[in-house]
C-alpha positions as a Python dict, from the first residue, in 0.01 Angstrom:
ca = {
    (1, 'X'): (0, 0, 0),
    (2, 'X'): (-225, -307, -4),
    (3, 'X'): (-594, -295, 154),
    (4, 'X'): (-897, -482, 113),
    (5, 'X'): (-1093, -201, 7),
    (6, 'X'): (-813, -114, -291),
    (7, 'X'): (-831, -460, -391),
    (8, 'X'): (-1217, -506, -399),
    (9, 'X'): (-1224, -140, -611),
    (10, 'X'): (-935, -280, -847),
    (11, 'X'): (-1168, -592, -879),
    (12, 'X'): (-1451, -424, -972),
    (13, 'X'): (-1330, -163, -1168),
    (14, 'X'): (-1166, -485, -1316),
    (15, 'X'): (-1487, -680, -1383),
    (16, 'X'): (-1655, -343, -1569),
    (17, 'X'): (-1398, -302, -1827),
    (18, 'X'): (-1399, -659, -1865),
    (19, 'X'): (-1728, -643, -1949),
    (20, 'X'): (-1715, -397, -2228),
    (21, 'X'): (-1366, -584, -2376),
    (22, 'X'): (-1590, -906, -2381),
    (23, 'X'): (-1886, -658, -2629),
    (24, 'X'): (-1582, -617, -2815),
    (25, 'X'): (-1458, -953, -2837),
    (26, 'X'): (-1800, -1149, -2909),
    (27, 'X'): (-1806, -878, -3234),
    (28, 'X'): (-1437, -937, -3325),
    (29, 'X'): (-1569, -1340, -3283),
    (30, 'X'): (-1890, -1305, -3526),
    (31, 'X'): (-1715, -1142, -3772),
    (32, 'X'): (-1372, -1352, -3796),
    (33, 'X'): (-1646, -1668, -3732),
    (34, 'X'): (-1868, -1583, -4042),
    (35, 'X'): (-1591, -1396, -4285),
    (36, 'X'): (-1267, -1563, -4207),
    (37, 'X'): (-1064, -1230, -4188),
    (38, 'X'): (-950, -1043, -3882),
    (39, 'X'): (-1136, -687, -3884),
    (40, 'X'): (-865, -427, -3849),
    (41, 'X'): (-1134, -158, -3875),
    (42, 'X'): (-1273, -275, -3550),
    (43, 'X'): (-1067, -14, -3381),
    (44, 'X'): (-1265, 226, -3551),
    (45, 'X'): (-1569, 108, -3552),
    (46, 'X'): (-1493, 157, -3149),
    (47, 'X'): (-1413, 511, -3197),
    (48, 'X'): (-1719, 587, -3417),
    (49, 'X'): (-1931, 454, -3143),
    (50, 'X'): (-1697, 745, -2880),
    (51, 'X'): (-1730, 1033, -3111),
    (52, 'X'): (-2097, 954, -3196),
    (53, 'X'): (-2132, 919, -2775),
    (54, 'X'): (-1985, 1275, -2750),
    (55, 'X'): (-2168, 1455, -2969),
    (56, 'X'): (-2488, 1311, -2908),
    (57, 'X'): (-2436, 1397, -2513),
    (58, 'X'): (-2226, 1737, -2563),
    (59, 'X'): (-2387, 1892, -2866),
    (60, 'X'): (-2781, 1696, -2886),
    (61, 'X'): (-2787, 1663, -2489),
    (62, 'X'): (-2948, 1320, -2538),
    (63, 'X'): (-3007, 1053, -2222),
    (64, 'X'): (-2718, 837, -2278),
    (65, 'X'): (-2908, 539, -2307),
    (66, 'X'): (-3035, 661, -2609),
    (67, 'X'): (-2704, 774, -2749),
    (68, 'X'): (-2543, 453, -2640),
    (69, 'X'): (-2923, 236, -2835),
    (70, 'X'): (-2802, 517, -3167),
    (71, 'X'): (-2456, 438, -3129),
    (72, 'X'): (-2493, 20, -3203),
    (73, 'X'): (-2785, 80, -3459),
    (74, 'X'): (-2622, 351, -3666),
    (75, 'X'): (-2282, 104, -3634),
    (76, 'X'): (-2523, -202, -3744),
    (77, 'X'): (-2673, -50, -4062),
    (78, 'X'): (-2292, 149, -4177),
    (79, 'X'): (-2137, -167, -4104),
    (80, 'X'): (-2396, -377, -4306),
    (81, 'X'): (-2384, -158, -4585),
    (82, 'X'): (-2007, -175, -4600),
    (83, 'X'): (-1997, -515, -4647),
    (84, 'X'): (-2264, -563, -4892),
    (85, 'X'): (-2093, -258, -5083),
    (86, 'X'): (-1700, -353, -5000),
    (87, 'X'): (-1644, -655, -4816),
    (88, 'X'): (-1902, -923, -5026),
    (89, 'X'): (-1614, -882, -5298),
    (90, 'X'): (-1368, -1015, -5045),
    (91, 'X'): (-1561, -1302, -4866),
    (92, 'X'): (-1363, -1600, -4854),
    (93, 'X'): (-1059, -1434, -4975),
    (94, 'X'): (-874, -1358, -4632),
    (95, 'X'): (-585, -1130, -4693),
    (96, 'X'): (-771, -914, -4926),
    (97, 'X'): (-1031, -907, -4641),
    (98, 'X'): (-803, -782, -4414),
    (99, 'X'): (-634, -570, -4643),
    (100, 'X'): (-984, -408, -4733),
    (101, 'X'): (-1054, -362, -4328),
    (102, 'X'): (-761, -193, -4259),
    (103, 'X'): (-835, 78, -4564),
    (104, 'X'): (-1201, 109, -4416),
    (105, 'X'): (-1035, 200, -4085),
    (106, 'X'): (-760, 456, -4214),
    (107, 'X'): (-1078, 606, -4394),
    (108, 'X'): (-1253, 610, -4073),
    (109, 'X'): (-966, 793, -3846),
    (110, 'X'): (-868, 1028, -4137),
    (111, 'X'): (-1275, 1153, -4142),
    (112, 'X'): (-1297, 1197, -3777),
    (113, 'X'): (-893, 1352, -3733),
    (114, 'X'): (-1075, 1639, -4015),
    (115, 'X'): (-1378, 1661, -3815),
    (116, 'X'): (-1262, 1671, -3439),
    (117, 'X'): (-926, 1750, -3469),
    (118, 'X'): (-628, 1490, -3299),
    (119, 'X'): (-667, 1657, -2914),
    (120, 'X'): (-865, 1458, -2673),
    (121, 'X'): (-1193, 1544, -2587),
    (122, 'X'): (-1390, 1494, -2293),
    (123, 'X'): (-1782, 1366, -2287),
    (124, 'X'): (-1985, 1547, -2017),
    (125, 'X'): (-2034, 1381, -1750),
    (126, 'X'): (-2351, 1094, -1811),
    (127, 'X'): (-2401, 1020, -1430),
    (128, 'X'): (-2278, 1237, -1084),
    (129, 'X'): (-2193, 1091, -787),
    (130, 'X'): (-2058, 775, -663),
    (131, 'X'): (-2163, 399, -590),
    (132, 'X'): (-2016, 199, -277),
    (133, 'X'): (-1989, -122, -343),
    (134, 'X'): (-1846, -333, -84),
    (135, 'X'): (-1612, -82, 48),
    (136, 'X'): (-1524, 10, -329),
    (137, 'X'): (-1609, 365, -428),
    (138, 'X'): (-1707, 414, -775),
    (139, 'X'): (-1835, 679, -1008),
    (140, 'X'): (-2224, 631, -1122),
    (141, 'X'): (-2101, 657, -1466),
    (142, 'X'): (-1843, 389, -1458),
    (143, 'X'): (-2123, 151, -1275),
    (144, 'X'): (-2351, 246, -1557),
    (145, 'X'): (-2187, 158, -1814),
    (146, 'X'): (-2101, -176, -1656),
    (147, 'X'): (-2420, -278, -1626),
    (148, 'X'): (-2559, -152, -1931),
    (149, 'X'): (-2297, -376, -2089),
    (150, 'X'): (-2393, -682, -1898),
    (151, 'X'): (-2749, -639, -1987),
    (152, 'X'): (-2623, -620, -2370),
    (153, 'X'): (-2418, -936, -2335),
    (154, 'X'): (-2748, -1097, -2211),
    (155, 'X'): (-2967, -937, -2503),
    (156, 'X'): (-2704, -1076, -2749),
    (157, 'X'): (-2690, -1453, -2565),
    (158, 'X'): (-3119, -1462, -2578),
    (159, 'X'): (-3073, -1385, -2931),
    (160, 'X'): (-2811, -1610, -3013),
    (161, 'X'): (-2945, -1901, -2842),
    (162, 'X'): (-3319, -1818, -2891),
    (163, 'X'): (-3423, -1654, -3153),
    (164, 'X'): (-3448, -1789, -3523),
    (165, 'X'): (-3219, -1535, -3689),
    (166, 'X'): (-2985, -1604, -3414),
    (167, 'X'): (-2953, -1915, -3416),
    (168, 'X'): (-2911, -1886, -3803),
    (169, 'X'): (-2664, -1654, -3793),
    (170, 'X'): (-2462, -1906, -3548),
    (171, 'X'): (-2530, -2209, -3838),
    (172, 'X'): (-2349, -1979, -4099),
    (173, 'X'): (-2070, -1920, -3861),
    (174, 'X'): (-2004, -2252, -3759),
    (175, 'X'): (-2042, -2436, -4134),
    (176, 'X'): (-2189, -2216, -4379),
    (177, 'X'): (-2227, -2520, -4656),
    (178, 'X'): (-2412, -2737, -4395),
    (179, 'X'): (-2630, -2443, -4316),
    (180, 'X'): (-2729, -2406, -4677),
    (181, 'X'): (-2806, -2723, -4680),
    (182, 'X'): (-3046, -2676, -4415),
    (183, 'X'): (-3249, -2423, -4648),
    (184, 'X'): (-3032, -2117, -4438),
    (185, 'X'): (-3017, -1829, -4712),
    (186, 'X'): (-2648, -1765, -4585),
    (187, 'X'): (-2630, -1434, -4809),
    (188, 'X'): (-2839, -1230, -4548),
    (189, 'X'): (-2659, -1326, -4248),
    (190, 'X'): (-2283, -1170, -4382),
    (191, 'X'): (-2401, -827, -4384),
    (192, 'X'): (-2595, -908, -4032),
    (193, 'X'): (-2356, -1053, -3907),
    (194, 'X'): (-2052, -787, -3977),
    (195, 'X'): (-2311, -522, -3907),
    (196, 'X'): (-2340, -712, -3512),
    (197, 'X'): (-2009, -722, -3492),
    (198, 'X'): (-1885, -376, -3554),
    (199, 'X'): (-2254, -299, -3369),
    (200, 'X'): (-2082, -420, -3062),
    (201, 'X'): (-1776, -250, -3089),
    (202, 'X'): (-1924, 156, -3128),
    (203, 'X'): (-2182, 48, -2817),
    (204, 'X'): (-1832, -57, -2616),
    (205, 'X'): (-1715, 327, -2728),
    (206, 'X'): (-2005, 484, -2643),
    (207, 'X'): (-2008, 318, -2306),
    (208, 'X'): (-1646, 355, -2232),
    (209, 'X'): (-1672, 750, -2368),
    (210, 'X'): (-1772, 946, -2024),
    (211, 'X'): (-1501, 716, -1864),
    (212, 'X'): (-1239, 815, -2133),
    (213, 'X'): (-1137, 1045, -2344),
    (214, 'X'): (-1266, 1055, -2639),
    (215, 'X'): (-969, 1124, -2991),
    (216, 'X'): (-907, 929, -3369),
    (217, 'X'): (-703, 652, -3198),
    (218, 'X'): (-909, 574, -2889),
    (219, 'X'): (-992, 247, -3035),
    (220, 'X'): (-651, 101, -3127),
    (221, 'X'): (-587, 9, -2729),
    (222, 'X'): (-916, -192, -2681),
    (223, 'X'): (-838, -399, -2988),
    (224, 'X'): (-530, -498, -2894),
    (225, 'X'): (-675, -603, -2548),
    (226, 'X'): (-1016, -757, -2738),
    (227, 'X'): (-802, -935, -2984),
    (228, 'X'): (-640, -1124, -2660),
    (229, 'X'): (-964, -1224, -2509),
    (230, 'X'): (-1061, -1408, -2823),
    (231, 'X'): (-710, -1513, -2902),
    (232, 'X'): (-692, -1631, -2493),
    (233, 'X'): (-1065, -1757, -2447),
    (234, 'X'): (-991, -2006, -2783),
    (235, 'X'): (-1076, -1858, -3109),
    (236, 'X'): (-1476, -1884, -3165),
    (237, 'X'): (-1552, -1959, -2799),
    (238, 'X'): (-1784, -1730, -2667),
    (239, 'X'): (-1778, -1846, -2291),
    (240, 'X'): (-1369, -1904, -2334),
    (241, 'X'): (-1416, -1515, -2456),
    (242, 'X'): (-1630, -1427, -2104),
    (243, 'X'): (-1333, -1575, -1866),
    (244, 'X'): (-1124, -1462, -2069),
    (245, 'X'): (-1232, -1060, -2098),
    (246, 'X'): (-1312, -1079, -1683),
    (247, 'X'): (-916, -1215, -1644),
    (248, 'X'): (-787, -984, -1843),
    (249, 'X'): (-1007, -646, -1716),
    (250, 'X'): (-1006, -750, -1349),
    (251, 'X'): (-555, -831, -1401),
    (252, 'X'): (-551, -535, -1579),
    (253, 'X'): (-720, -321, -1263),
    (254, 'X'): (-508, -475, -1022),
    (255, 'X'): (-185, -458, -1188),
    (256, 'X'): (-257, -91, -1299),
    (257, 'X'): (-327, -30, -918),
    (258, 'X'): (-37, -162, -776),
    (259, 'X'): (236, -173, -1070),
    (260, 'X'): (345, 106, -1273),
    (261, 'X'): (174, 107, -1594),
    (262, 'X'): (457, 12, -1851),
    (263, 'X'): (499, -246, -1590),
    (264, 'X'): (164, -351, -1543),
    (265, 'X'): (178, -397, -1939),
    (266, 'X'): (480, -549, -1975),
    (267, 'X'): (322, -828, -1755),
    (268, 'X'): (3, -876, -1926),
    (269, 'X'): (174, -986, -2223),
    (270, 'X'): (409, -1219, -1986),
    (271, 'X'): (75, -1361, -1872),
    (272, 'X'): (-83, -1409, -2224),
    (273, 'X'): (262, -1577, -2412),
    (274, 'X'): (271, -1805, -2119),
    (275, 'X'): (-55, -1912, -2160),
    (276, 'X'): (-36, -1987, -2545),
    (277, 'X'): (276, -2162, -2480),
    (278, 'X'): (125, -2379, -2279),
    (279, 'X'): (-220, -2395, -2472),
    (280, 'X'): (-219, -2266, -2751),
    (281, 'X'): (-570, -2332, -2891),
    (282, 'X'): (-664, -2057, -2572),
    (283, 'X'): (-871, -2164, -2259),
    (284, 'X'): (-1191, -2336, -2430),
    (285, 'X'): (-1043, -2367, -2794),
    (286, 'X'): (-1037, -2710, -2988),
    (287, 'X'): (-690, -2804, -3151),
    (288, 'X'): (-698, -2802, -3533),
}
């Protein structure tokens, strides 16, 4: 049954899971931007970011801020390290890129399958009670994570756009030969960058971890649906990438609400072929 207090709670619910498939998607972008291959360890990268949520909060009993600050910093530094130790072999070679990333990844869920087992486990809950917003009811936690994500996606445009290393990093990805020109030292930025990317992703599972359930494949869903925002926003468009992440989470919500799931699914990939058939470059991307 349709009200105006369903839909406003389907729209916001819709707008927060946006929000963390846009972290997602801006680290899927840096990473195919700078390295030319499509990171099919970002899925676990995602999942490391869960696990590391769960037993920082269940086991440590740490604020979740801090778990959630851990999560991206621990990702950043693994991640960098992988790809000055793996992945700097591979750089401009795309299918052994991908090749490599989808090894890393199998590594990744076979380590934490032998450590937590394949059953889904719960995080403890970061936040009780409930927010009303508008009419729309929604758990603290859920509304926490929301806006901790926002306030990430703001940190990450300030230092994009306005710091040196930033703005660096975006010369590289853009044209790394005209950035060398420029006196750029381009070898620094590949680890950085990767390390950013895969950042993002564990700080989107550590933030989506109280809301979920937390198990070796958790990430292979929000891939999919990250992969679409960059594929749907135009590839390497960060603002098509916002519109694109807020479509899909706040479709997602309402479809989910009103529409059975495999339903609800089945159209979301109606929506998304229609589009590319119509533009296929995505919303804000530049024909080649």
């Amino acid at each position: 049954m349709f009200s105006e207090t369903i839909v406003i709670q389907a729209i916001v619910n819709g707008i927060v899971i946006g929000s963390l498939y846009l972290l997602m998607a801006i680290g899927f972008t840096v990473v195919f931007g700078l390295m030319r291959i499509v990171n099919f360890s970002h899925a676990e990268f995602y999942m490391l970011g869960a696990f590391l949520c769960f037993v920082g909060i269940a086991y440590f009993k740490l604020p979740f801020v801090v778990v959630a600050v851990a999560a991206f910093l621990l990702a950043l530094v693994f991640g960098s390290l992988t790809e000055l130790s793996i992945l700097k072999r591979m750089r401009g070679d795309e299918l052994s890129g991908m090749i490599t990333t989808i090894g890393i990844g199998m590594i990744l869920q076979s380590v934490a399958l032998i450590i937590f087992g394949p059953d889904p486990l719960a995080v403890p809950s970061v936040a009780k009670g409930i927010v009303r917003i508008g009419g729309a009811v929604l758990p603290k936690a859920r509304v926490y994570a929301g806006l901790f994500s926002l306030l990430v996606l703001l940190t990450m445009y300030v230092f994009f756009h306005h710091t040196r290393y930033g703005r660096a990093l975006r010369a590289v990805v853009q044209d790394r030969e005209a950035a060398q020109i420029q006196g750029i030292n381009t070898g620094i930025y590949y680890p950085l960058g990767f390390g950013i990317g895969v950042g993002l992703a564990a700080l989107a599972g550590a933030l989506m971890a109280p809301i979920f359930s937390v198990y070796p494949t958790v990430g292979f869903g929000p891939m999919v649906k990250s992969f679409i925002v960059v594929i749907v926003g135009g590839l390497g468009s960060i603002p098509g990438a916002a519109i694109a992440a807020m479509i899909l989470g706040i479709s997602e919500s309402l479809s989910g609400t009103f529409m059975k799931s495999s339903y609800a699914e089945m159209s979301l990939f109606v929506f998304v072929i229609g589009l590319l058939v119509l533009r296929p470059q995505g919303l804000f991307g530049e024909k080649s």
